[in-house]
C-alpha positions, 0 to 999 in steps of 0.5 A: 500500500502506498499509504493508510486510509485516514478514518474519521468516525461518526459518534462515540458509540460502544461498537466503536470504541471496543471493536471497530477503531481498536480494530482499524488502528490495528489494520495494515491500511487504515488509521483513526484520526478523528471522532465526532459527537453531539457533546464536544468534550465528550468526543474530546474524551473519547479522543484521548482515550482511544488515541485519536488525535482530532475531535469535533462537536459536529458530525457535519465538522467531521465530514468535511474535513479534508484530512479524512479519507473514510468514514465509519457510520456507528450511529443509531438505525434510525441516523444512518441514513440521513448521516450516511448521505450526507457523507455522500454529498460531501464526498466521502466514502463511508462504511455504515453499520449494520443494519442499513437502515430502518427498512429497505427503502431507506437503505436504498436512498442512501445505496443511491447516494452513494452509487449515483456518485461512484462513492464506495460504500459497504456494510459493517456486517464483520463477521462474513470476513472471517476465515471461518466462514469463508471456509464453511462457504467453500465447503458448501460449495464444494458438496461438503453436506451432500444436498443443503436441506436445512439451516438454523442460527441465534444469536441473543444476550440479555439487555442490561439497560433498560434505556439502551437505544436496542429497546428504543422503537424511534431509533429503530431498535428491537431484537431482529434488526439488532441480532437477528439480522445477522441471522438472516444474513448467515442464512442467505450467506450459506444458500446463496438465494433469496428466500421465497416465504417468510414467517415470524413469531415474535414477544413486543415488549410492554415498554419498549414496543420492540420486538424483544424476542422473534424467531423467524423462518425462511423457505428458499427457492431450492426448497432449503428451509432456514429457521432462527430465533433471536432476543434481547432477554435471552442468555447469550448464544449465537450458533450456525447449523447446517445439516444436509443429505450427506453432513452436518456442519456447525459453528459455535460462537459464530458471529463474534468469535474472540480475535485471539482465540483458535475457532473451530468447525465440527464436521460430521460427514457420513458416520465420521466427525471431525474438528476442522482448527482455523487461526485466530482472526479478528474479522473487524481489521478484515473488514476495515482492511477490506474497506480500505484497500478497495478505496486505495485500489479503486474496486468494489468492496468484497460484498456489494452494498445490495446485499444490505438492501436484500437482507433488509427486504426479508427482515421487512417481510418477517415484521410486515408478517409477525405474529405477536405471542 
């Protein structure tokens, strides 16, 4: 790389702060040079805590700062679109966390803005950048399960706070688009289709008016059938399962494995079972790696920004279709 990608980051969210900016400072590519709040001493202190070296009061400050070169989006659902486009409008490519937006046509708008201007934008979803899932998706591919038949994923923790932004309904929170949307999107991964029907059962929470728990199910053209559960109430688990005529394949701690630990695929093939060790790897740096040399390199991002749209279409189908219990 001839040099680093300069990153400017919208809000001094937790996501932020724990995973994505410790991530990219350790990146190959990119660098962390500024942060913005709402609250200037309170992006003044993030700042010095995180070792980066210019804070703004402003969003709109951040963004149009010449010294940056990226853009990483962790603001509330319901923000990432009017944020994102603006970013767009200044010029600015932008990496935006998951997921897209409220709904699909909204995540349109903001893809929009963002291609009609030839600007690279891509999903923060990390977890599709670790050798561990890209090897299950080979071993798909390859046949390893003889004929896919089904799919079954979760991924849920208990919320601490009752006033966190996932319980919010205006910011677009609740237990699908949160978690569950990496479910949908390990399963549509893993088909490589679109499903066809959709169903979903889900618990609203009093206060909250949010989904707090849903399972859903997903029957795709090939006639694989995928199901998932999903909550913000429910001990902490997130899992792949994928059984076919010939195998079984399943990851544990699938979306947000360690970076520091080995991950393991458990392979049942025929009567015989097998544990298949991949290296540490911390998907975050891949991710912002990724972002950052296709901006260098002038290419697409290695999943195209449609994808986030795709999978927010079928998390709109499972809300439009909820049945509430």
């Amino acid at each position: 790389m001839s040099r680093k990608i300069r990153w400017g980051v919208l809000s001094t969210a937790n996501i932020g702060r724990k995973r994505v900016i410790p991530a990219i400072q350790q990146s190959s590519n990119g660098e962390v040079v500024a942060v913005a709040s709402r609250s200037l001493d309170k992006a003044k202190a993030f700042a010095a805590e995180a070792g980066i070296s210019t804070a703004y009061g402003s969003y709109d400050d951040l963004i149009h700062d010449p010294n940056i070169d990226a853009i990483y989006n962790p603001l509330p659902n319901s923000e990432h679109v009017m944020w994102s486009i603006r970013c767009a409008e200044a010029g600015k490519p932008v990496l935006c966390e998951k997921p897209l937006a409220r709904n699909a046509a909204d995540s349109q708008q903001m893809v929009d803005a963002f291609t009609n201007r030839n600007i690279l934008f891509a999903e923060a979803f990390m977890y599709r950048f670790h050798p561990r899932i890209q090897r299950v998706h080979e071993m798909l591919m390859a046949g390893a399960v003889g004929e896919l038949h089904t799919l079954a994923a979760a991924f849920s923790f208990v919320i601490q706070q009752e006033e966190n932004i996932r319980l919010n309904q205006s910011l677009a929170g609740g237990a699908l688009r949160d978690v569950g949307c990496y479910c949908v999107n390990i399963l549509r991964l893993m088909t490589g289709e679109e499903p066809e029907n959709v169903a979903a059962f889900a618990t609203i929470g009093e206060q909250s008016q949010v989904d707090e728990t849903l399972a859903g199910l997903l029957q795709f053209p090939s006639g694989v059938m995928g199901h998932f559960d999903c909550s913000l109430r429910t001990q902490y688990a997130h899992f792949c399962d994928i059984r076919g005529t010939e195998g079984r394949i399943l990851l544990e701690n699938s979306f947000v494995p360690q970076p520091n630990d080995t991950t393991t695929i458990r392979y049942w093939h025929g009567n015989e079972y097998e544990e298949i060790a991949i290296a540490p790897a911390n998907h975050y740096t891949l991710m912002a790696e990724d972002f950052a040399d296709a901006l260098l390199n002038q290419r697409p991002p290695r999943f195209m920004p449609q994808d986030g749209i795709q999978n927010m279409r079928v998390i709109d189908r499972l809300l439009a279709q909820v049945n509430v219990i």
